[in-house]
Structures are given as C-alpha cells and as structure tokens.
C-alpha positions as CSV (number, residue, x, y, z in Angstrom):
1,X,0.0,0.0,0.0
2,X,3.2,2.1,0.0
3,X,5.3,3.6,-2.6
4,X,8.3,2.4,-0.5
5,X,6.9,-1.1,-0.1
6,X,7.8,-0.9,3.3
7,X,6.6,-4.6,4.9
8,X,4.3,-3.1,7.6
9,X,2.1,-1.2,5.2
10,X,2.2,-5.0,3.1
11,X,-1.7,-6.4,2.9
12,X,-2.7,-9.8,2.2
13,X,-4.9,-11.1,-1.0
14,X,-8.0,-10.7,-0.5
15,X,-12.1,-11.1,-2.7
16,X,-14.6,-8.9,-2.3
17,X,-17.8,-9.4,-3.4
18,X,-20.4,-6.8,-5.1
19,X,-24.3,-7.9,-5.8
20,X,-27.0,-5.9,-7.5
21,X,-30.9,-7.1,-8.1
22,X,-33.1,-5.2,-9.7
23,X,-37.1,-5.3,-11.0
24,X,-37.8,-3.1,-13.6
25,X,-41.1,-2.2,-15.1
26,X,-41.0,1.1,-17.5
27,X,-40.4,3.9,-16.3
28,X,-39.3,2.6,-12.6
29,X,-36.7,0.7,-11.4
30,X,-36.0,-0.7,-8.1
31,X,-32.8,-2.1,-6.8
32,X,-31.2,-3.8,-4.2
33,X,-27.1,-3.1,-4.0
34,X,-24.4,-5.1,-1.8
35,X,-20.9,-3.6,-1.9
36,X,-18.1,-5.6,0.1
37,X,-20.7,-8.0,1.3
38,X,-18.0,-10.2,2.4
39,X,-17.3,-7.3,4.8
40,X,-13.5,-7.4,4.7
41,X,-11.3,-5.0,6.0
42,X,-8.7,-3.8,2.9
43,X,-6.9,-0.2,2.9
44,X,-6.2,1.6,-0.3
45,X,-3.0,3.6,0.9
46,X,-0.3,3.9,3.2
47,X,1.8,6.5,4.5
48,X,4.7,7.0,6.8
49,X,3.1,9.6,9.8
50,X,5.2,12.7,10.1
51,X,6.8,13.5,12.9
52,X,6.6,9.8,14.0
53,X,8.7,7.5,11.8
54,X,8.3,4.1,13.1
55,X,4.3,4.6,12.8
56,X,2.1,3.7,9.4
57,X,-1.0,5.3,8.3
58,X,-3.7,3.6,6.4
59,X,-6.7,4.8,4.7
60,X,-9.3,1.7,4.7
61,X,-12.0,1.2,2.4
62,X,-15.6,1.2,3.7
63,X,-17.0,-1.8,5.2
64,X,-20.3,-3.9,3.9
65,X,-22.3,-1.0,2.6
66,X,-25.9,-2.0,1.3
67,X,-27.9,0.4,-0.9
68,X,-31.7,0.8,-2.1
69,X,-32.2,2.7,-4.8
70,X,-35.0,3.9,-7.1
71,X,-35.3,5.4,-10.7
72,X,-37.5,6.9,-12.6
C-alpha cells in the first residue's frame, strides 16, 4: 500500500464481493445493492506519519455497505 513497499504497510490477498438485483417495469426501477458484502477490512493507501517515523497510516475502504435505490 506504500510507494516504498515498506513490509508493515504490506496487505494480504483478499475477494470482495459486489451484488446488485433489480425489478424493472417502465419507467421505474428498483434495486437492491451489496458492496463488500463479504465485509472485509482492505486499505487503499499507506503513509509514513510525520513526525513519528516508526508509525504507518492507512486509509481503509468502507465496510459492507448496502444500498436501495430507485429510478424513474
């Protein structure tokens, strides 16, 4: 997760999954959206903290998130 590729900032593999259902009849459209529904915990960057250089920094990605939605 770090331009350095410093070890602590290293992250495992890891599968997320993303689901979407929807029922459509003209003009509406109703859906049902699961994002990260296998709820794990993955960072998308890494950073050395200033002023403190033995500690990392990570920005994680949002956990299981699920979504209704409607158009018309």
């Amino acid at each position: 997760l770090e331009q350095t590729y410093n070890p602590d900032a290293q992250q495992d593999g890891f599968v997320k999954l993303d689901a979407r259902l929807a029922l459509q009849a003209d003009p509406f459209e109703f859906a049902i959206v699961g994002r990260n529904l296998t709820n794990r915990i993955t960072g998308n960057h890494a950073f050395g903290t200033p002023f403190a250089p033995t500690i990392i920094s990570k920005y994680n990605d949002p956990p299981r998130t699920i979504l209704l939605t409607a158009r018309i």
